[in-house]
N, C-alpha and C positions, 0 to 999 in steps of 0.2 A: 853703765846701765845693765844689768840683770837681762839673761836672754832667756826664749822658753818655745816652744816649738809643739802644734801638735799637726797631724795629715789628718784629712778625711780623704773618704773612699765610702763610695754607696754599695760598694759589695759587702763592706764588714758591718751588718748592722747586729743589735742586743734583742731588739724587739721593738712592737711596733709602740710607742706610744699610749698609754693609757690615760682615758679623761677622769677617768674616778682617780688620778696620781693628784688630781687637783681639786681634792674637798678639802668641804671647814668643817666645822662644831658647834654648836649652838646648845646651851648645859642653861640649865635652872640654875647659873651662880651671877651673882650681884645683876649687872646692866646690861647682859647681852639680852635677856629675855625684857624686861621692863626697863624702858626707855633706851632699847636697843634696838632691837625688828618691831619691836612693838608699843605705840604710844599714843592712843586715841587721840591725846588732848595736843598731839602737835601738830602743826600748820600742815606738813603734806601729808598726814596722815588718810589714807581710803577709809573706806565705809566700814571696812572688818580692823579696824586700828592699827595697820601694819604702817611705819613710817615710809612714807614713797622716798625721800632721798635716800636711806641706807637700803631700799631694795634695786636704786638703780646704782648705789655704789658694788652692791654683792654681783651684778649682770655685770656690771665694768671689772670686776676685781675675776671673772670669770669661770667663779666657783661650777664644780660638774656635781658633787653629793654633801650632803650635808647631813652629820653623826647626830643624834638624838635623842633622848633629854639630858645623856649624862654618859661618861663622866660619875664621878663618886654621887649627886644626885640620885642616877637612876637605880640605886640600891636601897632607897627607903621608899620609892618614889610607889605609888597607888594610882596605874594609870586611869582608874576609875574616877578619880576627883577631878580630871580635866575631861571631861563630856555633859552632857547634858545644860541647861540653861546655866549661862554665868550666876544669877543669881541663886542659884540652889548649891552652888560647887564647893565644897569646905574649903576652910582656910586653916592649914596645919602646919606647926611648925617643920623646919628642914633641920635638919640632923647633920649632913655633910660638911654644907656652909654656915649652918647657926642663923639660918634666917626665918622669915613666915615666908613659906609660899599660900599666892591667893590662888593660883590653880587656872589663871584666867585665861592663861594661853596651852589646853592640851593639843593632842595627837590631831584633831580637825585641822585646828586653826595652825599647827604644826604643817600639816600637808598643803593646806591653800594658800599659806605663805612659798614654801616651796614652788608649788606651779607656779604664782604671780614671779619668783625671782628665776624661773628657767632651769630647778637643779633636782635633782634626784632624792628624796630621803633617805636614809639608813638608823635605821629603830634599833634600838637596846632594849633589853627586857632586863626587868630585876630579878635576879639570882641571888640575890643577897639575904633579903625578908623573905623573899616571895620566891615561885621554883615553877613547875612544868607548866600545872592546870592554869596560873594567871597569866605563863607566857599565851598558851593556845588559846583565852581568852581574848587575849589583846588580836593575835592574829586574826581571829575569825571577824571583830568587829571591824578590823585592819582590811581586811583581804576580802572576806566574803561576803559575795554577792546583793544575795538578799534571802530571806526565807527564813531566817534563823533569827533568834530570839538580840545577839548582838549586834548582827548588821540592822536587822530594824531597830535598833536603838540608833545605830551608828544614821541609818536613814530617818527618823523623825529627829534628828539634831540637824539635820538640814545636808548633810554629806551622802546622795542618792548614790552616786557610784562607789564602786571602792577603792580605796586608798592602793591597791596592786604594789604595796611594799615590798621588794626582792632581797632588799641585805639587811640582816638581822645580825645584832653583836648580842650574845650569850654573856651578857651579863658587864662589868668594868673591875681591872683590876684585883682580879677576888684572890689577890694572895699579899695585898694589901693591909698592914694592920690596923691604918684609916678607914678600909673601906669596912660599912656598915655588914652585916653577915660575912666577914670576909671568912676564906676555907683555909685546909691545905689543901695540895695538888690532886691525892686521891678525890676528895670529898669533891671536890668543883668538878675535875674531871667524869667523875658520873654523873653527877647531875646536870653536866654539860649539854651530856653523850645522851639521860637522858630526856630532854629538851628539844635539842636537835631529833631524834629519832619521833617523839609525838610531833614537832612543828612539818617534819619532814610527811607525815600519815595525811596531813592535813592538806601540805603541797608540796609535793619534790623538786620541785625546782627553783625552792628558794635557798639563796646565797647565804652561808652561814660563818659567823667569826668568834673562833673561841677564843678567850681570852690569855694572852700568854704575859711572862709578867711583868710588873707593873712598872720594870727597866732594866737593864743592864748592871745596875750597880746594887740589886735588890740580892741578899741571900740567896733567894730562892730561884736567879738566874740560870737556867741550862737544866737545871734538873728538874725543874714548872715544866717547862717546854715538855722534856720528854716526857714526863710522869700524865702530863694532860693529854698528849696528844697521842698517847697509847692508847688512851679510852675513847676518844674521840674521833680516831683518826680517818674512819670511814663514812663522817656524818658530817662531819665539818668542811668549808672549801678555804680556808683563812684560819693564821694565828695573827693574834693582832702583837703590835710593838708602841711604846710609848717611849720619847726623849725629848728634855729639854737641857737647855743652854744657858750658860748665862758667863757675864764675864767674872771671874774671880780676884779680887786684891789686887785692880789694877793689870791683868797680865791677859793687855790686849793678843799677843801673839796667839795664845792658847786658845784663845778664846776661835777666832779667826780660824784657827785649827779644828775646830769642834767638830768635825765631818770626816774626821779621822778616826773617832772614836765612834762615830755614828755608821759607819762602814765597818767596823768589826761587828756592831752591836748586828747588822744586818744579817754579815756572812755565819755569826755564831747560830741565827737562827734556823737558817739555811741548813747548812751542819746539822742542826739538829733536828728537824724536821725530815731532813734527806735520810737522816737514822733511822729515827722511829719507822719510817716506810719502807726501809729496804729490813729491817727486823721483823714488820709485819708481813713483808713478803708484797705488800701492795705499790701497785705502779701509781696509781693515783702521786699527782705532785701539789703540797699543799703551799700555797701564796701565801703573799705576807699581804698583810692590812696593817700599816702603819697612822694606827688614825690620831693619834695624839702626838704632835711635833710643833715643837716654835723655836724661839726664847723668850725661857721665863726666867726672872728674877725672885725664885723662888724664895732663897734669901732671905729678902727682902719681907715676905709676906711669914716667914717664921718668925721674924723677927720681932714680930707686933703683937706678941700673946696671946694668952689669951682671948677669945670671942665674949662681947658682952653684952645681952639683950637679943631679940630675937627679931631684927629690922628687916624691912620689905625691899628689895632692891636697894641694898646699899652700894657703896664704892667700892668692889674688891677687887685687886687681880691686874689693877690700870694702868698696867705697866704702858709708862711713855716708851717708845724704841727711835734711838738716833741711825747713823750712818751704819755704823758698824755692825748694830743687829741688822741691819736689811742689809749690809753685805753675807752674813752669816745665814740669814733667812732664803737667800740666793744660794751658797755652798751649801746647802740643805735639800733646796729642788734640785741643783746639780745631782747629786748624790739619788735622790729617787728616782729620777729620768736613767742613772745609770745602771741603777738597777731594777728596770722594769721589766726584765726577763722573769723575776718576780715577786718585787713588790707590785702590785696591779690596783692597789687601791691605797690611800691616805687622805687626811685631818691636820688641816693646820687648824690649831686650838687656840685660841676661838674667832668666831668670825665678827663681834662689834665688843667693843668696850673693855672686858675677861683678855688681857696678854691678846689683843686683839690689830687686825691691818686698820678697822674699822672705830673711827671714835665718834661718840654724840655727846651732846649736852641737851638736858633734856627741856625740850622747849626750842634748843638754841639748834645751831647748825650738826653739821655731818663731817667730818674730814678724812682723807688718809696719811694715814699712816706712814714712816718709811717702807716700814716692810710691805706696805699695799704694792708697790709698784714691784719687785721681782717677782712676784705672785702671780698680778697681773701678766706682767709681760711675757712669762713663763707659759701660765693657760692659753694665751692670746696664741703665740710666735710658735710652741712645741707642737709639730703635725707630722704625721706619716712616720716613718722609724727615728730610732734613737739609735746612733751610729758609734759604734766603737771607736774612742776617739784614746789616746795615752798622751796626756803631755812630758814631755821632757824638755826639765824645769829642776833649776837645785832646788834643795830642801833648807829646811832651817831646821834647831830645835827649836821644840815646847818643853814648856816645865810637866804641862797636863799630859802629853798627847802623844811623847815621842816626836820623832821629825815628822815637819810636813810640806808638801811641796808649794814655792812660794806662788804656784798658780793652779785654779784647780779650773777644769772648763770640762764640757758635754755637749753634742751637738744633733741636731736632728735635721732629717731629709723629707720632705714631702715630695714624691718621686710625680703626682698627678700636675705640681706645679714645677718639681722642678727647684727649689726655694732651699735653701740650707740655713738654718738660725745658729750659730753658736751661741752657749752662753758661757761668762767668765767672770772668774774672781780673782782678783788680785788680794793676798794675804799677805802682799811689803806692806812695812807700814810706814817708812820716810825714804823710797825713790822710786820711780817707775819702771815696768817691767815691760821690754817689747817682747809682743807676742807674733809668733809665724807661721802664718796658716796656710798650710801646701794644698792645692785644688789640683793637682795635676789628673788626680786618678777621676778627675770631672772630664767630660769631652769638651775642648771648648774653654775649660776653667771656670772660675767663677768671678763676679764684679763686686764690690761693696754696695747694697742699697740700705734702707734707712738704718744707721748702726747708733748707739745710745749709751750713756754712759753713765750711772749713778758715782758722784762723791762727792768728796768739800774738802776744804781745808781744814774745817773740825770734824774729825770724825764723829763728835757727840754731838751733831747739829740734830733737830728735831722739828718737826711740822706741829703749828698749835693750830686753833681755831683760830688766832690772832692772824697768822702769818701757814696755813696748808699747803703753800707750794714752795716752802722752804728750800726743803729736799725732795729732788722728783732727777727723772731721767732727763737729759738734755743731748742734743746731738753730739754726737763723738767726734772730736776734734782729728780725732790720732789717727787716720786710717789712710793709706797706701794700697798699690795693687801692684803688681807687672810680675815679668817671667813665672806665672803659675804659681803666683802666691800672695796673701794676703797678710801686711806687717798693720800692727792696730800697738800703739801706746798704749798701757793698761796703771792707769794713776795709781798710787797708793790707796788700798783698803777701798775697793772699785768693786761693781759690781758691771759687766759691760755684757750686753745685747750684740751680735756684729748679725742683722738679716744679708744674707748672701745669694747674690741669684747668676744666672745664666747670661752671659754678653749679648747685648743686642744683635741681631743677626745683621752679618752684613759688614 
């Protein structure tokens, strides 16, 4: 059996913990928005048509910010068609996704859903069609008070206080040859810089994220970054990062590995961000916003040609996820927890139905997802610092990735309880790997309490509406303690929780 070893110590911490590290998405594409969060004519639906079971799954699945309208969306998008009475509100066609949007669900009904499910907004504005005067538009009807000509709109629509929006993203993607007015770097970059600089006259102390680009594997990788953030650099507090995954021709290994490549994609930006400031001479340190992050089976969705017709909430994007993506959707939050010195904010995209933890049928039930449950248990268990932890653990190769090590883990300390959560993945895929967890540098040591395990024998098992608790966490079988350390069994292609606390006294 495979061995692997990491120490904790509450002195070597990265940083404390960020709850914005645990937002979703919610975009105008296919059924997140109709017959996703929103769907009058189903049974648990409230009074303003938000479906109550997917708002008590979004409290369970323990989202803290949620990204809005878009996503390629919010590049065509006139956030004027979603205010005022449903029945007055155009219905125009979508350009991004090739659909009709009806408009039914704007920025209002965006924010009351929000409070009803306990999480924070974060607004896009379109920089694509549209540029400064309709961002400051939207803010003022957003943000302000009353007295002016948009918050009394925004207050005779029935929204008397204001919406107190704080994180704004400066547009999606705009280097994008999808994205609807996409730029180059120069062109975005000033109209970034000038955006941020009106929205900031307005109110200074809103959190702003420029957009950096549209991946890792984009042409325009590394030289986006600086060329943007040259113009921007003093106005913006965020570059954002977009990455997906998906497994390739069978080559689970790589696939399992994907947080390899997700970890460069991080530190390049870092890198480059760290340049452009220390060239400007400014100490300001600019964070990452990683607000678009899953797997998606992208593939899969080029694969199907052409768009034909201009349908209202169709099926797009539904991708089902088995074991192996919620183990990989797991080495993903590892990965952001590790680096929240400065990543401080992210977007798992999307939150119902859209490459989603979240499924419905409309009419019919609600379920999760595989990937629901490390999500959850992540937001739930992740409190007080994020500890430097190194496993040492052989490697293997990847065809994709270069080697990787056969277990990747992260852990945090909540110093008020006392409470240590590891989280782990196991990336064998046919033997199990013990793992050895040293508590020495604990006074005392530590004890195992509730520890939990995601796998299966098939790694492509999957949760339907037939059968939803297919795949779910279940207690951990493998776990040990004694002379200042903690040994835990880590299954093939695992995803494992170990909560760890302090010895009873005595």
């Amino acid at each position: 059996m495979q061995q692997a070893s990491i120490a904790l110590d509450p002195a070597f911490t990265i940083a404390p913990v960020s709850r914005r590290t645990f937002g979703s998405f919610v975009e105008h594409l296919g059924r997140c928005v109709y017959t996703g969060i929103y769907e009058p004519e189903h049974p648990t639906a409230d009074p303003d048509g938000f479906r109550g079971d997917v708002l008590a799954l979004t409290r369970e699945l323990g989202v803290s910010t949620v990204r809005y309208p878009g996503g390629n969306f919010v590049s065509g998008y006139r956030w004027e068609d979603g205010i005022g009475p449903r029945a007055e509100r155009p219905v125009r066609r979508e350009l991004a996704w090739h659909t009709t949007e009806t408009n039914e669900v704007g920025i209002d009904e965006f924010v009351a859903w929000c409070r009803r499910a306990g999480v924070e907004p974060m607004m896009a504005v379109n920089l694509g069609t549209r540029g400064v005067a309709e961002a400051l538009d939207l803010l003022e009807y957003a943000n302000h008070p009353d007295g002016t000509h948009l918050s009394q709109r925004r207050i005779a629509g029935g929204a008397v206080e204001p919406h107190d929006i704080r994180m704004w993203c400066l547009g999606n993607e705009m280097d994008g040859s999808w994205q609807i007015g996409n730029k180059n770097a120069v062109e975005y970059g000033r109209l970034a810089a000038q955006t941020a600089r009106a929205m900031r006259m307005s109110d200074p102390d809103l959190e702003l994220v420029v957009c950096g680009s549209s991946g890792a594997g984009m042409p325009t990788f590394g030289s986006w970054e600086a060329e943007v953030l040259t113009e921007t650099y003093d106005v913006v507090d965020y570059i954002s990062l977009h990455a997906y995954y998906e497994e390739h021709d069978g080559d689970l290994g790589s696939f399992l590995a994907s947080t390899v490549d997700m970890e460069r994609f991080i530190r390049s930006v870092v890198a480059t961000a760290d340049h452009v400031g220390a060239k400007l001479k400014n100490h300001k340190r600019i964070q990452l916003s990683f607000d678009e992050w899953n797997v998606w089976y992208m593939s899969r969705e080029l694969n199907q040609g052409p768009r034909v017709g201009w349908p209202r909430a169709p099926r797009q994007l539904e991708d089902i996820y088995h074991v192996a993506d919620a183990v990989v959707v797991g080495s993903m939050l590892i990965c952001l927890l590790r680096n929240s010195d400065r990543v401080t904010a992210a977007c798992q995209a999307q939150l119902v139905n859209v490459i989603a933890p979240i499924m419905t049928e409309p009419g019919g039930p609600a379920w999760r997802q595989t990937i629901f449950h490390p999500f959850a248990q992540a937001s739930t268990l992740a409190r007080g610092e994020v500890l430097r932890v190194e496993p040492r653990v052989a490697a293997y190769e990847t065809a994709r990735h270069g080697p990787a090590p056969l277990v990747d883990a992260v852990a945090t300390h909540d110093p008020e309880s006392g409470d240590v959560t590891v989280f782990a993945v196991s990336r064998a895929t046919t033997e199990p790997v013990t793992l050895r967890i040293d508590t020495h540098a604990f006074p005392g040591g530590l004890v195992p309490g509730d520890c939990t395990v995601l796998a299966d024998p098939d790694v492509y098992a999957v949760n339907t509406a037939a059968e939803p608790d297919r795949v779910r966490p279940r207690p951990h079988p493998g776990v040990t303690a004694g002379d200042g350390a903690i040994e835990v069994v880590l299954p093939p292609v695992s995803w494992n929780v170990l909560r760890l606390q302090a010895p009873p006294a005595g």
